[in-house]
C-alpha positions in Angstrom: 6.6 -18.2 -27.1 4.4 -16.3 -25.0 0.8 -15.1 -26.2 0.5 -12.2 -23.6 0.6 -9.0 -24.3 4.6 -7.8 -23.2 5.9 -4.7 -21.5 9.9 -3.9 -21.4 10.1 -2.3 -18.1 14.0 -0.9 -18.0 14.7 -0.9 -14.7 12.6 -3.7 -13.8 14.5 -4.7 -11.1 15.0 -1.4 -8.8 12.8 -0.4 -6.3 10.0 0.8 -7.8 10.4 -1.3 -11.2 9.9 -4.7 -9.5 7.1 -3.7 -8.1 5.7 -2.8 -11.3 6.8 -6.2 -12.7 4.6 -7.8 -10.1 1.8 -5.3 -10.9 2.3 -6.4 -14.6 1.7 -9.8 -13.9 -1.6 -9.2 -11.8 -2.7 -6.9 -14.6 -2.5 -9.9 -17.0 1.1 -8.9 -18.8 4.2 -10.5 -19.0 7.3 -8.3 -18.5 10.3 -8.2 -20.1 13.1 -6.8 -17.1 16.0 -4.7 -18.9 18.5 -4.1 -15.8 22.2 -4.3 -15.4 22.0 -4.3 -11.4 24.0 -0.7 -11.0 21.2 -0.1 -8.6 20.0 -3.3 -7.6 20.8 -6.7 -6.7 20.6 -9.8 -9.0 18.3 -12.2 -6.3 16.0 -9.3 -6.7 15.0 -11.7 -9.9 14.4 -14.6 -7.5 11.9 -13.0 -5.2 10.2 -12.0 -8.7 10.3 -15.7 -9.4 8.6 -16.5 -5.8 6.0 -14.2 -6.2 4.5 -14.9 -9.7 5.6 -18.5 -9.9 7.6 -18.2 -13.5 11.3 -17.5 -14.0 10.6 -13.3 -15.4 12.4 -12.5 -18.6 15.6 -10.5 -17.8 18.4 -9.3 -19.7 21.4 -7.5 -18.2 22.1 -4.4 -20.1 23.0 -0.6 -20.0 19.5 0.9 -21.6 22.1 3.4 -23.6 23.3 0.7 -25.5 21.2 1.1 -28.3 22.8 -2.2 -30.0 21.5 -4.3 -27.1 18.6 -2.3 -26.8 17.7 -3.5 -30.7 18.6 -7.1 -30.2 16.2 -7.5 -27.0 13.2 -6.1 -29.1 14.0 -8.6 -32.4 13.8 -11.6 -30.2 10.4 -10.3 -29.1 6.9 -10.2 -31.3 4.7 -9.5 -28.2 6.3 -5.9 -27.0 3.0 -3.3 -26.1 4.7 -0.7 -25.0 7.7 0.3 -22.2 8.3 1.8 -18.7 11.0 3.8 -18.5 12.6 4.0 -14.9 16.3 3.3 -15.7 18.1 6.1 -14.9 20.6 7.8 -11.7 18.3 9.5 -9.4 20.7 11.0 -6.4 20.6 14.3 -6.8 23.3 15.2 -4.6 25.9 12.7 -6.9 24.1 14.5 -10.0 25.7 17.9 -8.3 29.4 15.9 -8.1 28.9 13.9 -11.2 26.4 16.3 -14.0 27.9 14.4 -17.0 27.3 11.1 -15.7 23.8 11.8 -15.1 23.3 13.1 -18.6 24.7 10.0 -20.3 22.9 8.0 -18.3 19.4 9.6 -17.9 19.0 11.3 -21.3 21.6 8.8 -23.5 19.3 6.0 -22.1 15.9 7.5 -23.2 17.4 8.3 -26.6 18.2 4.8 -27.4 14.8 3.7 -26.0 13.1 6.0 -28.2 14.8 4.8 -31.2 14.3 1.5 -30.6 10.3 2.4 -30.1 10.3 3.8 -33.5 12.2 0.8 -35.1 10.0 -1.5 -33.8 6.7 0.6 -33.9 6.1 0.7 -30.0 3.3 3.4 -29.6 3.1 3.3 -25.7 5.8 4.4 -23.5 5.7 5.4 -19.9 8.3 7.8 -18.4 8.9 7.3 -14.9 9.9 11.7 -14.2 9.5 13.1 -11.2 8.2 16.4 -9.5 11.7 18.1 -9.3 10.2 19.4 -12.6 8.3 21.5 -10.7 11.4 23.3 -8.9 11.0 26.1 -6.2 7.3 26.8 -7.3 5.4 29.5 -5.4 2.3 27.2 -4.7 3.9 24.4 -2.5 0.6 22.2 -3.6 1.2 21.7 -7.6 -1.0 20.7 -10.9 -0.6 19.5 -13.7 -0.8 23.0 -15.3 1.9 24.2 -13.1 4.4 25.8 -14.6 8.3 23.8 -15.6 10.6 25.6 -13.6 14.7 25.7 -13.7 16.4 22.5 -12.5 17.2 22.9 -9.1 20.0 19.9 -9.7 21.2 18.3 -12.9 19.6 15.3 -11.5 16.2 17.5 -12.3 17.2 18.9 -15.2 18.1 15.4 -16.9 14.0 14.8 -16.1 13.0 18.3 -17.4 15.4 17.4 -21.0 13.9 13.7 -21.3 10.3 15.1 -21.1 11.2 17.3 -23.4 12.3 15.3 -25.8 9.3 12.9 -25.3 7.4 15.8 -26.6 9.5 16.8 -29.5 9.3 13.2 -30.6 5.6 12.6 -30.4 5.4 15.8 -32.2 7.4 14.3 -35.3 6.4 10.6 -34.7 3.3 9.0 -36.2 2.0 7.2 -33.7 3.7 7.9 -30.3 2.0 8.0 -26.8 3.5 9.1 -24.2 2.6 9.0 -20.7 5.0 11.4 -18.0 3.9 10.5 -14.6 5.4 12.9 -11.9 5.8 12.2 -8.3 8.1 12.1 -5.3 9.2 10.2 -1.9 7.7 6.4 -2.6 7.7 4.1 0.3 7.0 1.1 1.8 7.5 -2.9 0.1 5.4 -5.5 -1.7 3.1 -6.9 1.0 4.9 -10.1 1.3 8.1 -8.3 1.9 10.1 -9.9 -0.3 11.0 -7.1 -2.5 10.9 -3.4 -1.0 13.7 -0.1 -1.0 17.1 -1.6 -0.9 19.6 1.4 -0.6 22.9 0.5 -1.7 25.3 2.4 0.5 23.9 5.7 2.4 20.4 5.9 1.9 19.2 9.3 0.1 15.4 8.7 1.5 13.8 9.5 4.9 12.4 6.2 5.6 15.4 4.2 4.7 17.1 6.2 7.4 14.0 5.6 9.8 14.2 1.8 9.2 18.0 1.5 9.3 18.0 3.2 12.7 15.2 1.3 14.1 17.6 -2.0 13.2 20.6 -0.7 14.7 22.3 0.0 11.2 22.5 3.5 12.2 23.3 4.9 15.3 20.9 8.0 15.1 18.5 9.6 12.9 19.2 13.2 12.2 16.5 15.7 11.4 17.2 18.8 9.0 15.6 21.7 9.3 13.2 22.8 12.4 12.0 26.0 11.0 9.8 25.7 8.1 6.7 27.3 8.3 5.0 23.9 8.9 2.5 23.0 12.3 6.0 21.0 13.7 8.6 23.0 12.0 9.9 20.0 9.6 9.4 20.3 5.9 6.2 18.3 4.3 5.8 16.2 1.7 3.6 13.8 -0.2 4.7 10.3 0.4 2.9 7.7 -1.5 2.7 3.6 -1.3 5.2 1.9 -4.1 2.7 -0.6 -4.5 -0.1 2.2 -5.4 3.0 3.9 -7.5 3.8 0.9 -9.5 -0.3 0.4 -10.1 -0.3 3.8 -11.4 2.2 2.7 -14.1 0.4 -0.3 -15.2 -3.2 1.7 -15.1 -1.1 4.3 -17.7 -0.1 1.5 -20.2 -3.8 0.1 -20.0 -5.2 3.9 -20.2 -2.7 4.6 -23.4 -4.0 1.8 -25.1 -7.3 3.3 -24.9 -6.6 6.4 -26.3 -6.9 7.6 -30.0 -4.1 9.0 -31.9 -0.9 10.3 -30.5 -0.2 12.2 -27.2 1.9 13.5 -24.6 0.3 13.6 -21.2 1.4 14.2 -17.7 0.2 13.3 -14.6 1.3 13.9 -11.0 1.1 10.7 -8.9 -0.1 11.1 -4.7 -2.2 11.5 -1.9 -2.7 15.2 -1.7 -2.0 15.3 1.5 1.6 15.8 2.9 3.1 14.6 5.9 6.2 16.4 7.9 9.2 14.7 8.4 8.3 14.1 12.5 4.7 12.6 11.1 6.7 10.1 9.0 
């Protein structure tokens, strides 16, 4: 039985969540992967394995299954807190599929947050995203600016889950929770052995730029030469997954520091944008 301090990271082996697993480990956790591979591969778990030298706890579940969700915590005494980042995140499929997107998004989250209570987890991390923000009239956006009208029901799912984050911390005892907001994260684990892994048609930029670059793809097409930008391509803030997934461990350690219940968000990048022909 493990003495460390334990984080359920649901998710834990997608893009951005096995990054975060490794960043766990550095950060002196042991994390506990919830992922049923509908967005990932299973030798994903291996290159975990190479990296922190220790076979990472995994179990291979839908995060809506409350029942499963249950069991996973009452084999564990250690649990801190959990990363959410299980979830659909194509927002054109959201468009085709809206009730699929609900289930999953919003049906996972509600079992997560039962299972918090149950247990008495007080720190959870929500993996959102700044679709939140919509259409907003200030391209460059704070924390203070305003929620705007899903664009997608991919963005409204993240809009309802934060939501209900803050409904429950409201009626909970002892809840924190911690919304980090960001977009477009790129780039792999420096040993790259674990990095973006599109399955099918990529949905990103730099998936595209890669796959090209390799022959995959025959061409690279660029939409839109007419925004108002220096180069006429649309800009926006790209940031490192490595930095992303530190950002998630830095908001378990900073929850644990904080009195009393909360529910915070932060936006996660560099500040500065780069245009599509940049990247």
């Amino acid at each position: 039985m493990s003495s460390k301090n334990q984080i359920v990271v649901t998710g834990g082996a997608g893009y951005i969540g096995s990054h975060t697993v490794l960043e766990l480990y550095s950060a002196g956790f042991e994390a506990i992967i919830i992922d049923d591979f509908r967005n990932s591969k299973p030798w994903i778990l291996d290159r975990i394995e190479e990296l922190i030298g220790e076979k990472p706890i995994h179990y291979a579940i839908d995060c809506s299954d409350e029942k499963a969700l249950d069991e996973v915590f009452s084999k564990h005494q250690n649990i801190l807190g959990l990363i959410h980042f299980a979830a659909d995140k194509a927002v054109g499929e959201s468009v085709s599929l809206p009730v699929k997107y609900y289930q999953n998004n919003v049906g996972s989250l509600v079992a997560v947050l039962n299972v918090l209570k149950k247990y008495g987890v007080e720190h959870l991390v929500f993996s959102s995203s700044c679709t939140v923000y919509g259409e907003p009239d200030n391209p460059i956006v704070t924390e203070q600016t305003k929620i705007q009208n899903a664009t997608s029901p991919y963005g409204a799912t993240k809009i309802v889950c934060e939501q209900l984050i803050q409904f429950e911390v409201t009626a909970s005892e002892a809840l924190k929770g911690t919304l980090l907001r960001y977009f477009n994260p790129i780039g792999a684990h420096q040993s790259a052995l674990i990095g973006e892994l599109p399955q099918g048609v990529p949905n990103n930029l730099v998936p595209y730029i890669t796959q090209t670059a390799k022959g995959i793809r025959e061409q690279l097409t660029v939409y839109g030469s007419d925004y108002d930008t220096p180069d006429g391509t649309n800009i926006r803030d790209y940031i490192h997954v490595v930095d992303l997934a530190r950002a998630h461990v830095n908001a378990i350690q900073w929850s644990v520091k904080q009195p009393g219940k909360f529910c915070e968000a932060f936006n996660l990048g560099t500040g500065t944008g780069s245009s599509v022909l940049e990247i």
